[in-house]
C-alpha positions as CSV (number, residue, x, y, z in Angstrom):
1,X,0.0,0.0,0.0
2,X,1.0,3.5,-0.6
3,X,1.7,5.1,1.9
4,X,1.2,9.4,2.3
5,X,2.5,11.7,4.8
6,X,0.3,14.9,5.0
7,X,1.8,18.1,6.6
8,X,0.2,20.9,7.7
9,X,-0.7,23.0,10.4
10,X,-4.5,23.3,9.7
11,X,-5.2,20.2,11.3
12,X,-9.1,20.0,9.6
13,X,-7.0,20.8,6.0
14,X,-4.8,18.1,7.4
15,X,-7.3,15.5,8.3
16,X,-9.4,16.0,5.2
17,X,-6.7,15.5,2.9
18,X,-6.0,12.4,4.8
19,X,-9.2,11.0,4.7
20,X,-9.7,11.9,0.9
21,X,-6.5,10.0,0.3
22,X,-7.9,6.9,2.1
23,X,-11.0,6.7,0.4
24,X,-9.1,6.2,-2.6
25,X,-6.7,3.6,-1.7
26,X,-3.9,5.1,-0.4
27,X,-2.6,5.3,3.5
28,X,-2.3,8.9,5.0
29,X,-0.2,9.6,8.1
30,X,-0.8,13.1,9.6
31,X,1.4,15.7,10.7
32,X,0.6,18.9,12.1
33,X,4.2,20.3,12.4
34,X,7.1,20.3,10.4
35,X,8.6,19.1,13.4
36,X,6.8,16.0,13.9
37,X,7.0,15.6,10.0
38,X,10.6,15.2,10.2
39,X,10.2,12.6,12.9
40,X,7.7,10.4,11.3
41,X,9.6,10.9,8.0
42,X,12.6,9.6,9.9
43,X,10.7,6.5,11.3
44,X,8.5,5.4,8.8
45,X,8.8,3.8,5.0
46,X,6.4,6.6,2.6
47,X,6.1,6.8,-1.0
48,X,5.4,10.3,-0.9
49,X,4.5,13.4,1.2
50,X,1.7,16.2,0.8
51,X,3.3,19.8,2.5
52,X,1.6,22.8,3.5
53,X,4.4,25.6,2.2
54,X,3.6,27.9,5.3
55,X,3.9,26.8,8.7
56,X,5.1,28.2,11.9
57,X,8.9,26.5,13.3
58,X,10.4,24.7,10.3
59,X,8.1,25.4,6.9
60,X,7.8,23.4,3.7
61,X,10.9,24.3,2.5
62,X,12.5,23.6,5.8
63,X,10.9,20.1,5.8
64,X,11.5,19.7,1.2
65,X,15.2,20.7,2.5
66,X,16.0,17.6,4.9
67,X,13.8,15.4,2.5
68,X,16.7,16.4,0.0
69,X,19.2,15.8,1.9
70,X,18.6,12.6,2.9
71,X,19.9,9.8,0.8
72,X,17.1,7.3,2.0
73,X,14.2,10.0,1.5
74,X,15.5,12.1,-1.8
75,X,13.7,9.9,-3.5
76,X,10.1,10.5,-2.2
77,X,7.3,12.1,-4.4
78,X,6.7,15.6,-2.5
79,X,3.7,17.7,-3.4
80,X,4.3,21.3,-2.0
81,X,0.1,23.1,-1.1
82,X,-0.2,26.9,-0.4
83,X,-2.9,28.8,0.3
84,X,-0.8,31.7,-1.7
85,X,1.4,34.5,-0.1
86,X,4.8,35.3,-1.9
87,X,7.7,33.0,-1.9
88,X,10.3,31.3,-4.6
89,X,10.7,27.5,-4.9
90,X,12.8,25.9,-7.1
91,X,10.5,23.7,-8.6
92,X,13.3,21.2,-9.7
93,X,13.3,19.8,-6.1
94,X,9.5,19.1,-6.0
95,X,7.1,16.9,-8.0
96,X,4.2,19.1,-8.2
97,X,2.9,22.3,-6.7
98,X,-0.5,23.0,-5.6
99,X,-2.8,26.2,-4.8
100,X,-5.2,25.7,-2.4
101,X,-7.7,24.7,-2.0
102,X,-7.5,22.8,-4.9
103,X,-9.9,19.8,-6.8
104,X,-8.9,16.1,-5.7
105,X,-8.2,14.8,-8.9
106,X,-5.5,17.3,-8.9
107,X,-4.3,16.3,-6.0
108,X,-4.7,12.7,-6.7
């Protein structure tokens, strides 16, 4: 099974996301911090993780950053969501970047 790490600090944008991804055959694991992102990242074997761009602490980019730069993880598909705000991301180091809220078969 494939499993999903969703990251963001809106817990209900969070959770939804989640649930959406379950309903369609996938696993979702929740985070609610970058902090706690980088610990289940650290613990657990994903395929891929969904990342709010702004969050208080350690960000999107923060969290993209160590996914990088770690051999075992540089691998993983990583979806970047924002609700918008200004900010530059090298696009080279994601797989796809979304604006929320956006339609699930964008997502998906």
């Amino acid at each position: 099974m494939v499993r999903i790490l969703v990251v963001d600090d809106n817990r209900d944008f969070a959770e939804n996301v989640a649930e959406l991804l379950d309903l369609e055959g996938y696993e979702a694991v929740v985070a609610n911090s970058g902090a706690v992102a980088l610990d289940i990242l650290k613990s657990n074997d994903l395929q891929g993780v969904i990342c709010d761009y702004h969050m208080p602490g350690i960000n999107g980019i923060d969290v993209l950053n160590e996914i990088r730069a770690d051999a075992q993880m540089s691998a993983l598909l990583f979806v970047m969501v924002s609700a918008g705000g200004n900010f530059t991301i090298h696009e080279d180091h994601i797989t796809r970047f979304l604006t929320k809220p956006m339609p699930l078969e964008e997502l998906l």
